[in-house]
C-alpha positions as CSV (number, residue, x, y, z in Angstrom):
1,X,156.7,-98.2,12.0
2,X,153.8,-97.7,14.3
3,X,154.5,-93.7,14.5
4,X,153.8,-94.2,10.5
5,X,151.0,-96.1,10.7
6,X,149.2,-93.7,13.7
7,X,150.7,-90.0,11.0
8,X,148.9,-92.2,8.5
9,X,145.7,-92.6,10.4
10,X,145.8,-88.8,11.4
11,X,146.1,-87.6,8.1
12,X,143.3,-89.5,6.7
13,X,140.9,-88.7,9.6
14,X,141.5,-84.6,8.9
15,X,140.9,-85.4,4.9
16,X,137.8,-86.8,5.5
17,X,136.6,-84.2,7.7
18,X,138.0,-81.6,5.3
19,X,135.8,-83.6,2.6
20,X,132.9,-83.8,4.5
21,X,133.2,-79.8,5.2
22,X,130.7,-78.3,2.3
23,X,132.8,-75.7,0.6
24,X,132.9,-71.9,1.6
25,X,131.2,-69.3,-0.9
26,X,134.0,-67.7,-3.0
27,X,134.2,-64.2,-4.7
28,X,135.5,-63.9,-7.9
29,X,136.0,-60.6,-10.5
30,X,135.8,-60.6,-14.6
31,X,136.5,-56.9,-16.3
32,X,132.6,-56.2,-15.2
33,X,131.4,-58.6,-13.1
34,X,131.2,-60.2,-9.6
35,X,130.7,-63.7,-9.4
36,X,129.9,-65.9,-6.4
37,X,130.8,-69.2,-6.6
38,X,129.9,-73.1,-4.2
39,X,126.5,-71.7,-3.1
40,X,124.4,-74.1,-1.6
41,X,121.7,-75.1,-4.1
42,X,118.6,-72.9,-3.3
43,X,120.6,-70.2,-1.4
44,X,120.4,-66.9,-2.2
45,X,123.1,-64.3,-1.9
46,X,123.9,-60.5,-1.0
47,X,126.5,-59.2,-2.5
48,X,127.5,-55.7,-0.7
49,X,130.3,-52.9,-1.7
50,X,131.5,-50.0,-1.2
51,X,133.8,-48.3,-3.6
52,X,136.2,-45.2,-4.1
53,X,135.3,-44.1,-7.7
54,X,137.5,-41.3,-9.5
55,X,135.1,-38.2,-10.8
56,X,136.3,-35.3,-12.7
57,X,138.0,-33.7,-9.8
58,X,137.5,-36.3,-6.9
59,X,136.8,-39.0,-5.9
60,X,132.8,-40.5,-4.9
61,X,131.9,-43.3,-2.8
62,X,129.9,-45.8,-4.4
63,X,127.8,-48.3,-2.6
64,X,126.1,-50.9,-4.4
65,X,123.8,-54.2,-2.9
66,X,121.9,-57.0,-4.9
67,X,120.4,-60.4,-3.3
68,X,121.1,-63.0,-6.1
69,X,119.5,-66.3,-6.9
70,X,121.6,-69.2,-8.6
71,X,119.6,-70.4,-11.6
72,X,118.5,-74.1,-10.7
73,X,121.2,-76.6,-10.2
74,X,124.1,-74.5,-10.5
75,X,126.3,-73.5,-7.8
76,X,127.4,-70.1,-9.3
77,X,125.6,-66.4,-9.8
78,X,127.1,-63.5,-11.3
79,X,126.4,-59.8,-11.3
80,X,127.5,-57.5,-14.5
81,X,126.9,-53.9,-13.1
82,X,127.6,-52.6,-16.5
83,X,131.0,-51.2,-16.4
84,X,134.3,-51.7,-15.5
85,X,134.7,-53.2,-11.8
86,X,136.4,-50.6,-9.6
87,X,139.8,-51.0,-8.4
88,X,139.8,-49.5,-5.2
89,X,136.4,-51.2,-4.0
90,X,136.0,-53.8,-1.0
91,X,132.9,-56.9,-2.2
92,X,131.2,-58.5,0.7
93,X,129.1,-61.9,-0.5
94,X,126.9,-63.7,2.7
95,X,125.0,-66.8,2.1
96,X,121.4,-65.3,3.4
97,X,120.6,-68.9,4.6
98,X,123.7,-70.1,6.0
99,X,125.6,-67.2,6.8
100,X,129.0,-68.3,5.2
101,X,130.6,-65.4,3.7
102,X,133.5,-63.9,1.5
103,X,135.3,-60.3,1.2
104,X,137.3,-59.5,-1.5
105,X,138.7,-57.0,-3.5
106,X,140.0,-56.8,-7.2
107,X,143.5,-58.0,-8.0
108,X,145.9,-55.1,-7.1
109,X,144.0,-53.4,-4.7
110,X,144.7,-54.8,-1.0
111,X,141.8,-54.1,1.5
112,X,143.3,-53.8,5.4
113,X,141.6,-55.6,8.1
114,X,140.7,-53.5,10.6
115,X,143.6,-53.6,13.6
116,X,141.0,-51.2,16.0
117,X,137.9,-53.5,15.5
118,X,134.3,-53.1,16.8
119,X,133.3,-53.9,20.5
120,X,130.7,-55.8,21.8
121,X,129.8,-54.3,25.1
122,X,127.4,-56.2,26.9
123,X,123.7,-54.5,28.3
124,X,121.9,-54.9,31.7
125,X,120.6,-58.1,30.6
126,X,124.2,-59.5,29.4
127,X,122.7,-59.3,25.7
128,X,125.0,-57.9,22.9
129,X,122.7,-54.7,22.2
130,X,125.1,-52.8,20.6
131,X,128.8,-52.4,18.7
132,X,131.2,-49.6,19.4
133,X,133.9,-48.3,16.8
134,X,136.5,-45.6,16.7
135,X,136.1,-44.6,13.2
136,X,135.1,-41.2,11.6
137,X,132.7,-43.4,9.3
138,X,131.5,-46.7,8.9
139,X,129.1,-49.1,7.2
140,X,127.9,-51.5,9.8
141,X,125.9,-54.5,8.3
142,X,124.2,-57.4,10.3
143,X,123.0,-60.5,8.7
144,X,120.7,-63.0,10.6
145,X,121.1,-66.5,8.8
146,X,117.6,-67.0,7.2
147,X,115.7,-63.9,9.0
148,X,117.4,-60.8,6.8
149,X,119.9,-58.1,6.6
150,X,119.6,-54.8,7.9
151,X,122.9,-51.9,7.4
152,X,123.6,-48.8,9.2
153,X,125.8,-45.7,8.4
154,X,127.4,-44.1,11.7
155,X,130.5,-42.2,13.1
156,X,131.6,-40.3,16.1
157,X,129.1,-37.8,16.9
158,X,126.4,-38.2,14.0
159,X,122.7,-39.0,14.2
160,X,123.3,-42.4,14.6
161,X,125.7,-42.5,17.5
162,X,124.2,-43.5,21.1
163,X,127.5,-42.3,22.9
164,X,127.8,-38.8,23.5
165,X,131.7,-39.2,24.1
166,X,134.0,-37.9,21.8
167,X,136.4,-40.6,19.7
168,X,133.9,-43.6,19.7
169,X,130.2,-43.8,17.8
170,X,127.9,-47.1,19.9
171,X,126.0,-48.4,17.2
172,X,122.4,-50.0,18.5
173,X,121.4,-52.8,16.4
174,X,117.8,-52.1,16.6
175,X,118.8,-49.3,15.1
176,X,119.8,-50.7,11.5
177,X,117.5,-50.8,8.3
178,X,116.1,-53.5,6.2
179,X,118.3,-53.6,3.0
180,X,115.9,-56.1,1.5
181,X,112.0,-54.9,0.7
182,X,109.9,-55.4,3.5
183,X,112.1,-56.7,5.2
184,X,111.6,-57.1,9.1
185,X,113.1,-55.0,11.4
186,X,116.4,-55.1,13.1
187,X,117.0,-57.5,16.0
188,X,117.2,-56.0,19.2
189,X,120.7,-58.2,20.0
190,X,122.7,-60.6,18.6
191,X,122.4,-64.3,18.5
192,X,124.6,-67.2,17.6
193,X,125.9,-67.0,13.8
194,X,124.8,-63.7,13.4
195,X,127.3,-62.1,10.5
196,X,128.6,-58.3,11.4
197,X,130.4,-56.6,9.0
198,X,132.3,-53.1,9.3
199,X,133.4,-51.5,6.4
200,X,135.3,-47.6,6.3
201,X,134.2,-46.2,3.1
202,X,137.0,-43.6,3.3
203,X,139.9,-45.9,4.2
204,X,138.0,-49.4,2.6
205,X,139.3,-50.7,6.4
206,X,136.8,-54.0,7.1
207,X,136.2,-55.8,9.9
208,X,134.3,-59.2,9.6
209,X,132.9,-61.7,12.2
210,X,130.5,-64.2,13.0
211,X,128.7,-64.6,16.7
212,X,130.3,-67.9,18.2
213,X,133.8,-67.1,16.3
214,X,135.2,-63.8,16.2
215,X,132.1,-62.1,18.4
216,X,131.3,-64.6,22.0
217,X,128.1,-64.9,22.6
């Protein structure tokens, strides 16, 4: 009886702390739209994909970004982009002010996690300066809870790669662009909660972590 009575106890303490937990952003699809759903009232949203469109006689990349604003007490926002939601298309959604994030893709296509992610190596002063991939190309985007967003294109051996050896591309951060207008520039390093994001536009392969989780400070 007193093994019962302690489960009991258990199981209500991990309720209430599940209940206390706010709930984490959620992506959604309708024939046209994305919608982003338990958004912190205020927050504002990016909502970030990349997409493998068929043409004529092949097929394009399509890479598409908006920041969205929930209309006043409502916890949900929605983006139409005025035709049919791609199949094969990977949907990133990052609460600008918290951080939380989602990555979906459209019922019956199946996005791969990345099994050869990023690394972090470390610079002189022990800051994370940089990421490293193996991939041809890749979409790397960095969000700063409540500072701004900022994306680089790079792959082994192009403009943007800092490592003159053949089968990895080193990514600086300082390096990235301001998606939003006027945004600030890039941070020179990472700091804690910082959002990375890696995203294949060939393969739709994505890799996703936060700094304190998946990347150590």
């Amino acid at each position: 009886m007193r093994k019962i009575r302690l489960l009991a106890i258990v199981a209500a303490a991990l309720a209430s702390v599940a209940a206390a937990e706010p709930p984490r952003l959620s992506i959604s699809f309708s024939q046209t739209a994305v919608t982003v759903s338990e958004l912190p009232p205020g927050h504002d949203v990016l909502v970030f994909s990349i997409a493998r469109e068929a043409g004529r006689y092949y097929a394009t990349q399509v890479r598409r970004e908006r920041v969205l604003s929930p209309v006043p007490g409502s916890q949900t926002t929605s983006w139409d982009i005025g035709k049919q939601i791609p199949l094969k298309s990977v949907w990133c959604a990052i609460d600008l002010q918290r951080g939380d994030f989602d990555i979906k893709s459209p019922s019956g296509f199946a996005f791969q996690r990345m099994i050869d992610g990023p690394a972090f190596p470390r610079d002189g002063t022990g800051a994370l300066a940089a990421l490293t991939h193996e991939r041809a190309d890749a979409f790397v985007l960095l969000v700063t809870p409540g500072r701004g967003v900022w994306l680089l294109r790079s792959g082994d051996g192009g403009a943007a790669d800092d490592d003159s050896r053949a089968g990895k591309a080193r990514v600086a951060f300082s390096k990235l662009s301001p998606i939003l207008k006027n945004g600030p520039p890039a941070p020179k390093s990472l700091t804690p909660n910082d959002v990375v994001i890696v995203i294949d536009p060939v393969y739709l392969d994505v890799w996703s972590g936060r700094v304190g989780d998946e990347v150590q400070p």
